[in-house]
N, C-alpha and C positions, 0 to 999 in steps of 0.2 A: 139481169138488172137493166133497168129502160137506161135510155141516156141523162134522163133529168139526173136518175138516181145517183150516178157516176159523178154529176155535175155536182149535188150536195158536198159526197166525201171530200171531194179533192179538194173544195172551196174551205170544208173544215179542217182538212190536214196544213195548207197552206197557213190559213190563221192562226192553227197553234205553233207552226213554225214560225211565223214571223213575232209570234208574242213571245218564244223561247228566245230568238237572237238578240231580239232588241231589249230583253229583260225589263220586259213593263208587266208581267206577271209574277207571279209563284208559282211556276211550271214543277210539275214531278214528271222523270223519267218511268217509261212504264216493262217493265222485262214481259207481259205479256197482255191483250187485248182488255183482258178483265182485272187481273189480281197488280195493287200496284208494287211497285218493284222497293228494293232501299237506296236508289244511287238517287240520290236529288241536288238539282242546279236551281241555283237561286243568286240572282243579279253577277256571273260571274264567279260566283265561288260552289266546291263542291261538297256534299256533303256523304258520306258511306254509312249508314246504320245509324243517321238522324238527320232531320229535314233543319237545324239551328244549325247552322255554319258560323264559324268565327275568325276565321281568315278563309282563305283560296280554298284548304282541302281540309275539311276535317273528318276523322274516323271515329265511330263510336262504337265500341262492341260489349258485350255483359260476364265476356271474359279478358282476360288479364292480356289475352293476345289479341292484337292488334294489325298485323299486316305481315304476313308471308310472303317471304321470299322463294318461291321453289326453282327447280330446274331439274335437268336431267342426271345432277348429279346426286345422288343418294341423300346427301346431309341438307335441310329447309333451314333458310334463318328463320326467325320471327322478330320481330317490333314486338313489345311488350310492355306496357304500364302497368307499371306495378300498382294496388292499391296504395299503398305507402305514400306515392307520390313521385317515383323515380323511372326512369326509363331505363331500358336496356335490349341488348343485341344476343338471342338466347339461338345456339346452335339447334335443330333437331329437337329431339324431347328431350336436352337436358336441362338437370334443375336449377344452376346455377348458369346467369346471362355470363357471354364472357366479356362482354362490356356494358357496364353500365352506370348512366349519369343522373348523380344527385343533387338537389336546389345547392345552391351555392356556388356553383362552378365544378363540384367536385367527382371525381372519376369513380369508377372503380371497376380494376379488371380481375374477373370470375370473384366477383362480387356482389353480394343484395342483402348487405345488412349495415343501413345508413349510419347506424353508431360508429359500428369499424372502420371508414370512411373518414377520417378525421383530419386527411389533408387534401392537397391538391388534387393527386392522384396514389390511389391505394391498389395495391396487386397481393391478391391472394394465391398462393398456390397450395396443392398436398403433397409435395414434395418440396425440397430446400431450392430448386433454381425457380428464380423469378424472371429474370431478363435473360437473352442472350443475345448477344452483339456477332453477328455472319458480316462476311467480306468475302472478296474473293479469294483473301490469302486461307488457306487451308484452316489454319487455327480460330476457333471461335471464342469469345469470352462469355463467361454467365455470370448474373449477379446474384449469388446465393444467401439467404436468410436459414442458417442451420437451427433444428431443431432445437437447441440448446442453446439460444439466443445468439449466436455468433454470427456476424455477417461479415459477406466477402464477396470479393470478386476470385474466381474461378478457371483456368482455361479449360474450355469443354473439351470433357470425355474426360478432365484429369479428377483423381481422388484423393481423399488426404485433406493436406490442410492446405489452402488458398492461398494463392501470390500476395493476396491483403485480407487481411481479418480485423475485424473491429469489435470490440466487447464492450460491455458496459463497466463505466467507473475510468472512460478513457484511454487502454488497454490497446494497445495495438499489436499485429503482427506481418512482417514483409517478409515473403520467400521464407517461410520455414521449411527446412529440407526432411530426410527421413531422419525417425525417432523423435519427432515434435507432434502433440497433438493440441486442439485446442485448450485441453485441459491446462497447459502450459501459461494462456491468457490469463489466469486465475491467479496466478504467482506473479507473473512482471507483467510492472508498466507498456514497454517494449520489447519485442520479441525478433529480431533481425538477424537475419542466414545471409550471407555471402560465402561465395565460390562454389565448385561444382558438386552435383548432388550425393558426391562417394567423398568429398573431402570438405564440409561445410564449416564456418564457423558464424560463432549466435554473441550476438549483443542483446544482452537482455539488461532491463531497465526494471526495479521493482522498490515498490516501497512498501512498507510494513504500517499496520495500522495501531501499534505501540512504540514510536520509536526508542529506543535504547533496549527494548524486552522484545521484540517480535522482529523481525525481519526491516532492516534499515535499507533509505533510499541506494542502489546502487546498480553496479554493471557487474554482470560474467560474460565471460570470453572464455569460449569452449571449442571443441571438434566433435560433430557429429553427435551433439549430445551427452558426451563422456563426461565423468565425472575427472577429467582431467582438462586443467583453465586455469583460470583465473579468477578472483572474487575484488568487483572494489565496491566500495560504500563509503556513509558519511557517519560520523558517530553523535551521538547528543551534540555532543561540546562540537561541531561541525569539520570534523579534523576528517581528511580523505586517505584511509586505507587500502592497501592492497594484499590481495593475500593470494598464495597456492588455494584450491579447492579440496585437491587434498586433506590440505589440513580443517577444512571449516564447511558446513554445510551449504549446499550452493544457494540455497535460498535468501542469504545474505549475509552481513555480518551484524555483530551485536556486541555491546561492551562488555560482553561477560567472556568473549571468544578474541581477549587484543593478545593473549599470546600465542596465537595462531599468526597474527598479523605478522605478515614480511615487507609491508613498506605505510609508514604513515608520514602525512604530511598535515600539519598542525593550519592554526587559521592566521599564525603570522609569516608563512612560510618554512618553519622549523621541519627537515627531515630527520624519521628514523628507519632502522632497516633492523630489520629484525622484532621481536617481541621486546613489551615493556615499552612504550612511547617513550621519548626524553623532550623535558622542555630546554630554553634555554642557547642552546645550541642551534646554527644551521644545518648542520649533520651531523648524524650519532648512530653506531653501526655495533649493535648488541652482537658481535661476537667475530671470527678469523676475516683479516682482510689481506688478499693476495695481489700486488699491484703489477703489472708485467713491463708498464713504464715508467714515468717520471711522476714524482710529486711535489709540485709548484706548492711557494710559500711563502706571501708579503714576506714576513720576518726570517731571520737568520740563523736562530738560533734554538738549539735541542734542551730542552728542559723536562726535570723531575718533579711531581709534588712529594715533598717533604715534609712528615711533621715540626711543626716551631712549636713552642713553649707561648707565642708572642710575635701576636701580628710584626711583619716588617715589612718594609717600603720598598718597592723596584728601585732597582742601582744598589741596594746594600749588599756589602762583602757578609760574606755568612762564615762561618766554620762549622765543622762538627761538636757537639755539645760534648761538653765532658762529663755528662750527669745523666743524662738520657739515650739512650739506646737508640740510635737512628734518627737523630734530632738536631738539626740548627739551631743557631741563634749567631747572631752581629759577630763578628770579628773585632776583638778590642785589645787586641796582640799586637807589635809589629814584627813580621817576618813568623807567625805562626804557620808553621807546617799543616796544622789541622784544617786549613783553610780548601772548602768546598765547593766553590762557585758563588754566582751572585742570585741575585732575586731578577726574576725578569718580568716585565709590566706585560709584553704578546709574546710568547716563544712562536717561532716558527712551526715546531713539533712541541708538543707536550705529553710527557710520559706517565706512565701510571693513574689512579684515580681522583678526582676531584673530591676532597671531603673536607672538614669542618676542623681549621688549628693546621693546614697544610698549605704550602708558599711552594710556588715555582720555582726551582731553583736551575741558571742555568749552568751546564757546564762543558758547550763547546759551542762556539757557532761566536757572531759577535752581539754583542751585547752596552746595552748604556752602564756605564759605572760609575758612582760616586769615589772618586778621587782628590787628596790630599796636597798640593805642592807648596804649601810653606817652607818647607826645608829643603826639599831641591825642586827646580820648575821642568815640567814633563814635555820631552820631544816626542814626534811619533817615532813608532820601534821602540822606545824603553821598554824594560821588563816592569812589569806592577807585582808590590807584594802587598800584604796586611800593615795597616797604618795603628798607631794606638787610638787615633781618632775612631770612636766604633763606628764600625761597619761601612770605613772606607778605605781605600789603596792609596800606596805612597810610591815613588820610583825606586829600584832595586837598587842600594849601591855596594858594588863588586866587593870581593876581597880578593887578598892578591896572596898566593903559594906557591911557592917555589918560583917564583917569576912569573906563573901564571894568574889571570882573572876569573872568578868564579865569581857565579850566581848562589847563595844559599840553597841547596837540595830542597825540591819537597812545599817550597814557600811561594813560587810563581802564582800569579792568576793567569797573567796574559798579556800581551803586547798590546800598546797601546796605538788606535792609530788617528787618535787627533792631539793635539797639545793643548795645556794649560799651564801660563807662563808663571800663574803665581796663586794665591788661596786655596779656595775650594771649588769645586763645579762636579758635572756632569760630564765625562766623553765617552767616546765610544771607542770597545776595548775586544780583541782578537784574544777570545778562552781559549786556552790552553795550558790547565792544571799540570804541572811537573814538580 
C-alpha cells in the first residue's frame, strides 16, 4: 500500500474515533471488520443485544437469561427476567432463583411465583428451616415453618419440638421438654416446660370451644408429661377450681366432673375443698380436717345446731323440750335443771350441720345473754339460773344446809361477767352448764 493509501485509513479511523468520543453520532461498536457486532454505544450509554438504551447499560436477550456470572468455581449466577415481570439471582441450572424481586418492593427467597409473594419478604423452603442465625458462639438458631403448619424458632441440629412454637388460633408453646409434641398445641392455649430436661414441668393453658360441655379455660401443672398434676379451670358460673389429674381428664375440667374438684373458689371469693361447691360461706371443707396448730376465732364461744320447734333470738336461755326428742325451746322455768345453753348470734366454733328449724345453741365459751335483775341486781361473778321471764337468766340465790351455802344442782348457766344493776338487758356471761 502506497503512502496516500495509509494516509486515507488513518484519516478515517481518526474520524470515527473522534465522532464515538464526542457522541455527535450513532456509532455501533464492531467485533469484526465486516459483520456488525451487538455491544452498541450511544451518547454515553450502553446497549447489549439492542441498539434502544434507556439509561447507562441496558441488556436485551430473547431468553429469560440475562447476564452471567461465571468464574472458576464450578456454580454460574445468572441475572434473569423473568416474563412475568420479576427479576431474580438463579444459581447454575437451577429452577427456582434463590433470590428474587417482585414490583412492589417485594422479595422472594427460592421463590418465582408472584401470587405466593404476598408480603415484604417471602422464603420458601423444601424442608421446615427457613433462617438460621450463625455467631461465633457454637450454637446456631433456625427459624422453622413445620410441615403441619407450626412455626418456631429452633436451636440448630436440635429435634423435637422447639424452644417457641406458634400455632394457629393463638396457641403458643416455650421450651417443651421430652414427651411433648406439637400435637399438644391442638389442646392448650399455652404450652410452657421449666426446669431441666429429665425433671420438667408444663403450664399448660386451654380453652374448650363449648364452654361447660367441652374442655373449660384452664391450667395443668404436670412432671414430664405424667398424668400426675394438677388440673385448674373456670366453670360457666366463673368459679376457679382445682383438681388432682388423677381424678379428672387433663384436658380440663367441666361441670359435669365438680366431684372430682378438690379446691373451688366462687366469684365472691367463697372457698371449698373438696367435691360439691358450698355457697355462702368463706370456707367449706367437704370432709376430715387435721390441724397440727392453733385455731384462731373473733368469737369465744363453741356452739351446736339444735333443732327448735320455733325460731329464737341470740341471748335467749333455751332448755331441753319436754315433748320433742333432741329439741329446744325458751326457758320459762326458774331454776329448771333442763336448762341447755343459750342461742348465740357468731359462735367462735359451730358444730354439726346447718339445716332448716335448727339454732346455734351455745354451751361453753362466753356468750351475750339476756338477763333478768328486777328481783336481785347482778354483780360480775354471780351465778345465773333460768328466770320465769322466758328465755332469760336471773341471779342464783343460795340456800343454806347444815350451815352450809348451796347453789341448786343441775340449774347454773354461768357466771356472769358484767353487771346489771336493775331491769332487763343484755351482758355477757362465762358458760359453764353444771
Amino acid at each position: 500500500m502506497n503512502g496516500a493509501g495509509h494516509l486515507i485509513r488513518i484519516t478515517v479511523l481518526i474520524a470515527v474515533a473522534t465522532a464515538i468520543s464526542e457522541g455527535t453520532a450513532c456509532a455501533q461498536w464492531l467485533q469484526s471488520a465486516d459483520t456488525p457486532g451487538t455491544i452498541y454505544y450511544n451518547g454515553g450509554s450502553v446497549g447489549i443485544g439492542t441498539s434502544t438504551t434507556s439509561g447507562k447499560l441496558t441488556i436485551f436477550s430473547k431468553t429469560v437469561d440475562h447476564l452471567r456470572l461465571a468464574s472458576s468455581n464450578p456454580s454460574d449466577w445468572t441475572l434473569t427476567n423473568y416474563n412475568a415481570g420479576y427479576l431474580g439471582f438463579r444459581e447454575g441450572t437451577a429452577t427456582l432463583p434463590a433470590l428474587t424481586m417482585f414490583n412492589g418492593g417485594r422479595i422472594g427467597v427460592s421463590l418465582n411465583t408472584p401470587a405466593l409473594a404476598t408480603a415484604k419478604l417471602t422464603v420458601f423452603s423444601s424442608d421446615i428451616t427457613h433462617f438460621t442465625l450463625l455467631s461465633s458462639n457454637p450454637s446456631a438458631w433456625s427459624l422453622v415453618n413445620f410441615n403441619n403448619g407450626y412455626f418456631g424458632i429452633q436451636e440448630a441440629g436440635k429435634t423435637g419440638f422447639p424452644a417457641l412454637a406458634i400455632a394457629n388460633g393463638g396457641r403458643v408453646g416455650i421450651g417443651a421438654g421430652p414427651g411433648t409434641s406439637l400435637a399438644d398445641l391442638g389442646i392448650y392455649r399455652m404450652l410452657l416446660t421449666v426446669g431441666s430436661s429429665t425433671a420438667s414441668g408444663y403450664l399448660r393453658l386451654r380453652g374448650g370451644t363449648t364452654p361447660g360441655t367441652d374442655g373449660l379455660t384452664g391450667i395443668v401443672i404436670d412432671r414430664n408429661g405424667s398424668t400426675t398434676g394438677f388440673v385448674t379451670g373456670l366453670s360457666t358460673a366463673g368459679a376457679l377450681r382445682i383438681a388432682p389429674m388423677e381424678a379428672m381428664s387433663e384436658q380440663g375440667l367441666t361441670d359435669a366432673n365438680n366431684a372430682a374438684t378438690g379446691l373451688t373458689m366462687d366469684t365472691v371469693g367463697n372457698v371449698t375443698i373438696g367435691p360439691t361447691p358450698s355457697t355462702g360461706h368463706v370456707l367449706t371443707v367437704n370432709g376430715n380436717v387435721k390441724v397440727t396448730g392453733n385455731i384462731g376465732a373473733k368469737y369465744q364461744d363453741i356452739a351446736e345446731w339444735v333443732p327448735s320447734e320455733v325460731e329464737l333470738a341470740p341471748a335467749t336461755v333455751v332448755v331441753l323440750s319436754g315433748t320433742r326428742e333432741n329439741h329446744v325451746e325458751a326457758a320459762t322455768r326458774a331454776y329448771d335443771s333442763k336448762v341447755a345453753g343459750v342461742v348465740s348470734a357468731m359462735p367462735g366454733i359451730i358444730l354439726g350441720e346447718e339445716a332448716l328449724g335448727h339454732e346455734r345453741v351455745a354451751t361453753t365459751g362466753r356468750v351475750k345473754v339476756n338477763v333478768d335483775a328486777t328481783r336481785a341486781p347482778i354483780a360480775i361473778g354471780d351465778l345465773l339460773v333460768t328466770s320465769s321471764r322466758p328465755g332469760f337468766a336471773m341471779k342464783s340465790e343460795p340456800i343454806q344446809l347444815n350451815g352450809r351455802t348451796f347453789h341448786q344442782p343441775g340449774t347454773i348457766i354461768g357466771k356472769a361477767l358484767q353487771p346489771l344493776a336493775g331491769g332487763t338487758g343484755e351482758i355477757l356471761v362465762l358458760l359453764s352448764l353444771q
